[in-house]
C-alpha positions in Angstrom: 91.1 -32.7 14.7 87.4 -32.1 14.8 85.2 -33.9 17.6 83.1 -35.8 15.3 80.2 -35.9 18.2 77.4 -33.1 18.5 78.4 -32.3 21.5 81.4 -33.3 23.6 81.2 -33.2 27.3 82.4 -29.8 27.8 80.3 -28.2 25.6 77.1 -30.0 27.0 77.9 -28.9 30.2 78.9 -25.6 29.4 75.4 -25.6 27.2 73.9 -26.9 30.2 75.3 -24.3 32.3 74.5 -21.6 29.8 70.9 -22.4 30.2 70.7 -22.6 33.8 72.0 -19.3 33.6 70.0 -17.2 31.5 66.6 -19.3 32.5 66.8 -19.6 35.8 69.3 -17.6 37.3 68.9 -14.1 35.7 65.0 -14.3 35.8 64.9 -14.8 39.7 67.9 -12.7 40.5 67.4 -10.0 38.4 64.1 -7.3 38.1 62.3 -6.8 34.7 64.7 -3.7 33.9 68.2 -5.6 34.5 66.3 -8.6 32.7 65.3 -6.7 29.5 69.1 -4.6 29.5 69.8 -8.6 29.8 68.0 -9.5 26.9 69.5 -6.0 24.9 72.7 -7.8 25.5 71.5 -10.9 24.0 70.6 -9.5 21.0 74.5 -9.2 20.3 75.0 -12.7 21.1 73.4 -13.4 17.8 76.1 -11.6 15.4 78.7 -13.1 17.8 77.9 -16.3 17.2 77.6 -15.5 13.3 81.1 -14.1 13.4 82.7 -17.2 15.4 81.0 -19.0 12.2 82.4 -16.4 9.6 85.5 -14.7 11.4 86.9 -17.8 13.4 86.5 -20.6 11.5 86.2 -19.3 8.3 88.9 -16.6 8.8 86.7 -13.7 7.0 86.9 -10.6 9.6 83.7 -8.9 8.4 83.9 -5.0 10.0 80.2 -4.3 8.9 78.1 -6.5 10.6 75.9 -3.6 12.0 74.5 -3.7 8.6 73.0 -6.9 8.6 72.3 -6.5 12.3 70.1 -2.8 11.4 68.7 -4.7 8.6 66.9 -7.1 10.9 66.1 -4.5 12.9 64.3 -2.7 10.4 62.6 -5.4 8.8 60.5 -5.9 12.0 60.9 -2.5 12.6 58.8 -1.4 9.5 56.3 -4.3 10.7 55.7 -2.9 14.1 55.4 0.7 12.7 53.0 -0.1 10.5 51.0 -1.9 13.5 51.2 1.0 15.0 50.2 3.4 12.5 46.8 2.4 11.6 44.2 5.1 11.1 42.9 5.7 14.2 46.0 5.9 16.0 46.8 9.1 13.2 44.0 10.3 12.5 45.5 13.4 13.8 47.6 13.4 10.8 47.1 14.9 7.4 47.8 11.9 5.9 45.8 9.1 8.2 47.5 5.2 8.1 51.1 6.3 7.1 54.2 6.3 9.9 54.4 9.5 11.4 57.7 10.3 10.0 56.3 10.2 6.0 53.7 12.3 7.4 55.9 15.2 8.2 57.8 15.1 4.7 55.0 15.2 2.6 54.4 11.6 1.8 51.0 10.9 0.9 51.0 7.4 0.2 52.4 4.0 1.6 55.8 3.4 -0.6 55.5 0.0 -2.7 58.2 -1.9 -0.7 56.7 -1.1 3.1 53.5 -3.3 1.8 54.9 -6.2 2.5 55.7 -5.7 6.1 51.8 -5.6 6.9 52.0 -9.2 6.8 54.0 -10.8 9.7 54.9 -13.9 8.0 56.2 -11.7 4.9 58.6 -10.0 7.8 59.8 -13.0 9.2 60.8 -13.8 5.8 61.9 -10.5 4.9 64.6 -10.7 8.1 65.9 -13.5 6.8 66.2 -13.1 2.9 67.0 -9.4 2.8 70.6 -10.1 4.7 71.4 -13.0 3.2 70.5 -12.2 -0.3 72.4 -9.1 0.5 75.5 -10.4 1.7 75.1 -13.4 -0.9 75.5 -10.3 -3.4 78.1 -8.6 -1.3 79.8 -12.2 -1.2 79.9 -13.6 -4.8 81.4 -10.1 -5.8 84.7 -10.1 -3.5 85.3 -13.7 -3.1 84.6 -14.7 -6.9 87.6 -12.4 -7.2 89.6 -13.5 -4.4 89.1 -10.4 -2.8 90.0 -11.2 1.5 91.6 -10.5 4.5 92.2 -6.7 5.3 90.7 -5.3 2.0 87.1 -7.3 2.4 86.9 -6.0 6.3 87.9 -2.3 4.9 85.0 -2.8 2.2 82.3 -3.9 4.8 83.0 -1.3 6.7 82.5 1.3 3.5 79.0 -0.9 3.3 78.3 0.3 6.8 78.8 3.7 6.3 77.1 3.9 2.9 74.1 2.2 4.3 73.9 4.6 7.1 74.2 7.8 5.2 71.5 6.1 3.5 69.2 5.4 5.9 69.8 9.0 7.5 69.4 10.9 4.0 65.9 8.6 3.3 64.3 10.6 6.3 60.9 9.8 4.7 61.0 6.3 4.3 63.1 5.3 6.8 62.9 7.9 9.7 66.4 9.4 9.3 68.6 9.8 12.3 65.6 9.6 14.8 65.3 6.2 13.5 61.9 4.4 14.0 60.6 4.7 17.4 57.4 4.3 19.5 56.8 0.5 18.3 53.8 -0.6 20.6 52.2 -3.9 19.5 52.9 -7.2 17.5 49.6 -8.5 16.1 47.5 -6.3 18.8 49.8 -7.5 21.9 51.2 -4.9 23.5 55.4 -5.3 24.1 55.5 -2.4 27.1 54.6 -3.6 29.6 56.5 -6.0 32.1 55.5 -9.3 31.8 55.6 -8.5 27.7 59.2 -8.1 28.2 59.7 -11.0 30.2 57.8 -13.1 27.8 60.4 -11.9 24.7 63.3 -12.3 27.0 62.4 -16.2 27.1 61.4 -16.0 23.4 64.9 -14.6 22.5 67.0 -16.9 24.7 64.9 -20.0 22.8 66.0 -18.2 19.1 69.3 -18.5 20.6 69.8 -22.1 21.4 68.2 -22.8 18.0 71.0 -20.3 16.2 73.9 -22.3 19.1 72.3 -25.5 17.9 72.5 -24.6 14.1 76.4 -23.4 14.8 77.0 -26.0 15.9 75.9 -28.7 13.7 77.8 -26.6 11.1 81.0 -26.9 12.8 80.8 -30.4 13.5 80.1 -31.4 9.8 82.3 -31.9 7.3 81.6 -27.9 5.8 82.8 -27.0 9.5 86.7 -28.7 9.1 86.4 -27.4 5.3 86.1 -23.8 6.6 88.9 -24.3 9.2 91.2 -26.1 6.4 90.6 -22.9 4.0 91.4 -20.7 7.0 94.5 -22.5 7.8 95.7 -22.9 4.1 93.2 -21.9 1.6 95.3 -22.8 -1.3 95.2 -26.6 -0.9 91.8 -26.5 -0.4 91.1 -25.3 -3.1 93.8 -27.4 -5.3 91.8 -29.7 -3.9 89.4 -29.4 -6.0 86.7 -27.2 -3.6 85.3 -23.8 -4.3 86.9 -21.7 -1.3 84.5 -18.6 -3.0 81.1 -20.5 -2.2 82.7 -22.1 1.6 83.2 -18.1 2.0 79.9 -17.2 0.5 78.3 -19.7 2.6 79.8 -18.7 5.9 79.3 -14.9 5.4 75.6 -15.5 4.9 75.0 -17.4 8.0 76.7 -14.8 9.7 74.5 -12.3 7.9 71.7 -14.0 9.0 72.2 -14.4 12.3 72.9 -11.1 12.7 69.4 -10.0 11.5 67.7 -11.9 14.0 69.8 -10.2 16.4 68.3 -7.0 15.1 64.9 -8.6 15.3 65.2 -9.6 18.5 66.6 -6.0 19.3 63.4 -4.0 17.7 60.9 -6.2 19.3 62.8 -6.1 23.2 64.1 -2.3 22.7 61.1 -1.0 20.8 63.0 0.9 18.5 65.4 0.9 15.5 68.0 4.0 14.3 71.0 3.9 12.2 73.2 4.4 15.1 73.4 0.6 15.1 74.4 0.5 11.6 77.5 1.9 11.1 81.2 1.7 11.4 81.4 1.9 15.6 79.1 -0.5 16.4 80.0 -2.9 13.5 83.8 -3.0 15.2 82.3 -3.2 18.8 80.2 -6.5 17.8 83.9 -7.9 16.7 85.4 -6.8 19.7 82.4 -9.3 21.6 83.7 -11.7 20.1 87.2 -11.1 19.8 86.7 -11.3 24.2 85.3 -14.2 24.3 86.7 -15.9 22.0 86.5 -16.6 18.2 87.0 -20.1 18.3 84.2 -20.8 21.3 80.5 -20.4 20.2 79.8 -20.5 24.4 83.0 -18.2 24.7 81.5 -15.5 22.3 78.0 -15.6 23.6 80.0 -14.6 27.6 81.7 -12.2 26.0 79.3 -10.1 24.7 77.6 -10.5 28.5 80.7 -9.6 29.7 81.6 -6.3 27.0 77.9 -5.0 27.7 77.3 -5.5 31.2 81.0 -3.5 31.7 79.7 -0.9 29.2 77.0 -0.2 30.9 78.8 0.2 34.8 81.9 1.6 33.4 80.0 4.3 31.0 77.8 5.0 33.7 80.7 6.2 35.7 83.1 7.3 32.8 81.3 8.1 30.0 83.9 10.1 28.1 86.5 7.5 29.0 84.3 4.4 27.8 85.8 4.0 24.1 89.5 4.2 25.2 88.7 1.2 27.8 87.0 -0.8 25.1 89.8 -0.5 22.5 92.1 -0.7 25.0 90.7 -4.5 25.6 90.5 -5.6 22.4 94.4 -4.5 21.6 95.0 -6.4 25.3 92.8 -9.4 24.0 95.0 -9.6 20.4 97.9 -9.8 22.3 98.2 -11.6 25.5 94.9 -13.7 24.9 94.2 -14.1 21.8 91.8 -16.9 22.2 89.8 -14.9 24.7 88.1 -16.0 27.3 87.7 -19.4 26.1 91.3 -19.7 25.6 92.3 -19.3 29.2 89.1 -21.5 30.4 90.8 -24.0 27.8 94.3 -23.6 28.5 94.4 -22.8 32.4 91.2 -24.0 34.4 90.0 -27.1 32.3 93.3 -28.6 32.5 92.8 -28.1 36.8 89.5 -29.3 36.5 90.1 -32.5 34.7 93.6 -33.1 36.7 91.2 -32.7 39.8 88.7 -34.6 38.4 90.7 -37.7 37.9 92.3 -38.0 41.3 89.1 -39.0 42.9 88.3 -40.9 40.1 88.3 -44.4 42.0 91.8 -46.2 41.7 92.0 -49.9 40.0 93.2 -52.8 42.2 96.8 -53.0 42.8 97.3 -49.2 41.7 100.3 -47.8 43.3 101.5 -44.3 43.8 105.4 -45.5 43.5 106.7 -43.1 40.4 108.3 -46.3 39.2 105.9 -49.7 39.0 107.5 -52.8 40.0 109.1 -54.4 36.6 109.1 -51.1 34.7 112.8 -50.1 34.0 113.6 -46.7 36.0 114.8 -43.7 33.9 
């Protein structure tokens, strides 16, 4: 049954330890490079928590999250190029005002729908609306006709690859397979430097308590046990007399959504965007996050993307050709001897110890006795 409170104890104190962690102890443990890989990592933790929405409690594996993820990105993307593009920054080019990358094929003139992303409130909006009316699209056309389960993942992941043999053939508008790059400013401050990066680190982690907050009011309310009841048995729900199409539409969306503030997040702390975080491989790896940590924990999947990252990085360091066995290699591990993730053996093995230990030094009432059988009580 559903905890019908906000937050119980374990997840305030697991939100509690959370923010300790990524406020105070990364900042003053950590130098400004580990700190913005840090925040890199973050990024992730938004389409994480999107899929624990959509994937775990919704039971909808999506397999093409990159797409709303590099559609984020590129919304603010296209804003920061344009920042950077102004005339006397290319007035080297034939074609002053225009990214570099129209320059070199030819284009002469700003395309109609970059105009928009001059105006930083239109991006912001942009990041939000492109995804979700996007997967809203995506959405009403396979779950209107009960279309789920293996054959929706298999058709997000045919949206990822479209969209990135899209992007990569658009090499005029969108900057092909180079993707955009040397993003400098937002609104004339300059993101390079140290202390800039430090600033969008705290930024980020505050859009993420805000997204942690929002998931979980939504699986607290009544459209959260909804979303596990369809999982479980999606036919009575919907004998029930509920649309199961617009619980799914729903649920897809806010992942979608999520996801592109990921890829937000990811332009402005990275300073650039390429369709190499689009497609197929990096759509699966964002489920594997998850799948780690768990797709029933909101906290679980934002540690295991930490987790998934921070080992990519040592491990492909070290082994770079042997990086992608390792990583399917733990998500086939995961499915099958955990397949809560982390959060299932936190849940099943040390918060049992905890709470055992806990309450033994829990002071005793009067006349408490450790006898196994209390005087009167008939013995077994």
């Amino acid at each position: 049954m559903t905890d019908s409170r906000f937050f119980n104890r374990s997840e305030l104190i697991g939100i509690l330890v959370l923010a300790v962690f990524l406020v105070v102890v990364l900042p003053l443990t950590l130098d400004v490079f580990r700190l913005n890989l840090v925040a890199k990592y973050l990024t992730y933790a938004f389409v994480a928590l999107g899929l624990v929405i959509c994937w775990g409690y919704g039971g909808i594996l999506s397999l093409g999250q990159g797409v709303f993820f590099g559609l984020g990105g590129y919304c603010m993307a296209m804003f920061l190029k344009l920042e950077a593009s102004s005339v006397e920054n290319t007035k080297i080019q034939s074609t002053p005002g225009i990214p570099d990358f129209m320059d070199w094929n030819q284009i002469t003139a700003l395309p109609l729908f970059w105009k928009p992303f001059n105006s930083l409130t239109l991006t912001i909006a942009a990041i939000i609306l492109v995804p979700g009316i996007f997967a809203w699209i995506i959405g009403t056309a396979m779950f209107k006709r009960r279309v789920g389960g293996t054959y929706f993942a298999i058709i997000t992941q045919a949206v990822a690859a479209i969209l990135t043999i899209l992007i990569v053939g658009q090499q005029g508008y969108t900057g092909g397979i180079n993707g955009m790059t040397d993003l400098r400013t937002l609104k004339g401050w300059d993101i390079r430097p140290d202390h800039a990066k430090v600033v969008l680190y705290f930024f980020e982690v505050g859009c993420l308590f805000v997204c942690i907050m929002i998931a979980q009011f939504v699986r607290h309310s009544k459209l959260g046990r909804i979303l596990v009841a369809m999982r479980e048995k999606e036919d009575r729900v919907r004998f029930s007399g509920y649309s199961v199409a617009n619980f799914k539409i729903f649920a897809f969306c806010i992942a979608a959504v999520f996801a592109a503030i990921g890829g937000a997040m990811f332009a402005l702390n990275v300073g650039f965007m390429s369709p190499s975080f689009v497609g197929i491989v990096p759509s699966i790896e964002m489920v594997i996050y998850t799948a780690v940590g768990g797709r029933l924990s909101i906290l679980g999947a934002i540690y295991g993307t930490l987790l998934v990252n921070f080992a990519k990085t040592s491990l492909s360091e070290t082994f770079p050709e042997l990086w992608l066995f390792g990583l399917g290699g733990l998500f086939i591990a995961v499915v099958l001897a955990f397949p809560n993730g982390l959060a299932g053996i936190w849940g099943d093995y040390v918060q049992p110890r905890i709470d055992r230990l806990i309450s033994l030094r829990k002071p005793k009432p009067a006349g408490w006795t450790d006898d196994s059988v209390a005087d009167g009580a008939p013995a077994e």
